[in-house]
N, C-alpha and C positions, 0 to 999 in steps of 0.2 A: 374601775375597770377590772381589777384583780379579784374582786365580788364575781361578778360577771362571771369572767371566765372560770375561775374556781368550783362557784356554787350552782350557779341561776342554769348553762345553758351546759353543763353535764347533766345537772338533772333532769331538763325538758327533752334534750336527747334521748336516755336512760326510757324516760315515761315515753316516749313517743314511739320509740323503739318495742315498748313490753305491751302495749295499750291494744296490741290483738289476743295478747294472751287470756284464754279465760279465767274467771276468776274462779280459781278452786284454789284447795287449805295451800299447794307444794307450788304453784305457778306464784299465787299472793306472795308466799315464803321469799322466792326467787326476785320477786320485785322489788320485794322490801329488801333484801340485802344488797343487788344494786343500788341502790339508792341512800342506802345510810352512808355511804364518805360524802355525800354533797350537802347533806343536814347539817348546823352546828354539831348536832349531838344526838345519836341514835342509840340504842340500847338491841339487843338481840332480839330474836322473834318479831322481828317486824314485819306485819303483813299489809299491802297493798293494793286494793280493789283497784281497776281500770277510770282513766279519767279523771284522776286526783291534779287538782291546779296547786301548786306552792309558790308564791312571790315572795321574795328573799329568805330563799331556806337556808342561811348563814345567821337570819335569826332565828331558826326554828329548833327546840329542843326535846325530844321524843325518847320515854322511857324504854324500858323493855316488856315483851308482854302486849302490843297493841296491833288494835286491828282497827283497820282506816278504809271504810266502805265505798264503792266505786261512787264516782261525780265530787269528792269533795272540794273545799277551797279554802286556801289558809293563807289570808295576807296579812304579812308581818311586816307592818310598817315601824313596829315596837316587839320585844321579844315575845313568842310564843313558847310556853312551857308545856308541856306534856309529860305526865306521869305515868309508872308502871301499870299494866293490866289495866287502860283503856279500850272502850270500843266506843266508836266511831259509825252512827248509821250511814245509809246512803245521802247523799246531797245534803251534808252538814255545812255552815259555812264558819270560820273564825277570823274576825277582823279585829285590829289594834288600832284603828283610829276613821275622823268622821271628815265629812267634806265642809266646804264653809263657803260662803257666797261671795264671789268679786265681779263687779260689771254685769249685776243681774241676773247672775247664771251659774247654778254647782260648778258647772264643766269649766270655769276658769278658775275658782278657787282655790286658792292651797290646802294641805290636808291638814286637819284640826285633831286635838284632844286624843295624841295618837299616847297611850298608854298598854303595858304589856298583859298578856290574859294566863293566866293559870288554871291548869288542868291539872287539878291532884289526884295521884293513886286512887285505883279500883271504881272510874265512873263508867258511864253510858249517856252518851249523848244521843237521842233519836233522830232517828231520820228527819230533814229538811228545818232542823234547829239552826238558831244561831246564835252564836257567843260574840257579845262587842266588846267593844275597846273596855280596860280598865278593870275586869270582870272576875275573880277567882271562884272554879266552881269546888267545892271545897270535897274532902274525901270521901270514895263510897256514894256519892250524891249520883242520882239520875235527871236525866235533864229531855222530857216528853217533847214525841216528835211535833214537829211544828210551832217550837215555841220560842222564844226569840226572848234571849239571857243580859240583861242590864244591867244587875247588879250581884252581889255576891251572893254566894249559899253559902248553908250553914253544913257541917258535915253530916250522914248518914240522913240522906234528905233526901226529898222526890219537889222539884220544878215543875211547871208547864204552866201552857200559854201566854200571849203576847199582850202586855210584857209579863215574862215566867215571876209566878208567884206560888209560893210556899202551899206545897199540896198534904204533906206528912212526913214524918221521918220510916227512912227506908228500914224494912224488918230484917 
């Protein structure tokens, strides 16, 4: 309950409250600084596009330097890290863990194989990507919109497609 009230429903407040705001460089600014006491751990300059969902942003860890594009979604069922001078496109998503099957059906299942994801310093995640469970995308790495991230990258690297594989290293 102390989660709860701490973390989860100042921050859904905060957002629900600022989600008319347009998204420009000073309105972003403003979001984002609301919003860092309800994170584990935020860093400066945090900017926040309209519509960003967070589910237990007490595990959530965001450097300084990041910009988090409107529609995202970050369920931290296991820790989410985030590193300096990230961007974030639109409708990203990042998950920490998988569903599993009881009584013939996801929707009864307990959640499976929940392990934490790393976002290291100076990446780019494209628009409507997504990062699962277990995942470290590694420094400087780009991660192409639409592509959906399994397993780890190497640093100074460029990802994409489903499932994201090794396109080149980033110049």
């Amino acid at each position: 309950m102390y989660r709860t009230l701490r973390y989860d429903w100042p921050l859904h407040f905060v957002l629900m409250l600022t989600n008319w705001w347009p998204d420009n460089v000073v309105l972003m600014r403003w979001r984002g600084a609301l919003c860092r006491p309800f994170l584990k751990r935020a860093g400066r300059n945090l900017r926040l596009g309209r519509g960003i969902t967070f589910y237990n942003p007490s595990k959530i860890s965001i450097g300084s330097d990041v910009y988090i594009a409107r529609g995202c979604w970050f369920s931290a069922g296991e820790e989410i890290h985030i590193g300096n001078k990230i961007l974030f496109g639109p409708y990203v998503v990042v998950v920490t863990g998988n569903h599993s099957i009881l009584n013939d059906t996801y929707h009864d299942g307990p959640p499976v194989d929940r392990k934490p994801v790393v976002i290291s310093d100076g990446c780019w995640i494209g628009a409507h990507a997504t990062i699962l469970s277990g995942t470290t995308l590694g420094p400087t790495s780009l991660l192409a919109a639409n592509s959906v991230l399994s397993r780890d990258t190497e640093p100074r690297s460029i990802y994409g497609g489903v499932p994201a594989k090794f396109i080149r290293y980033a110049e």
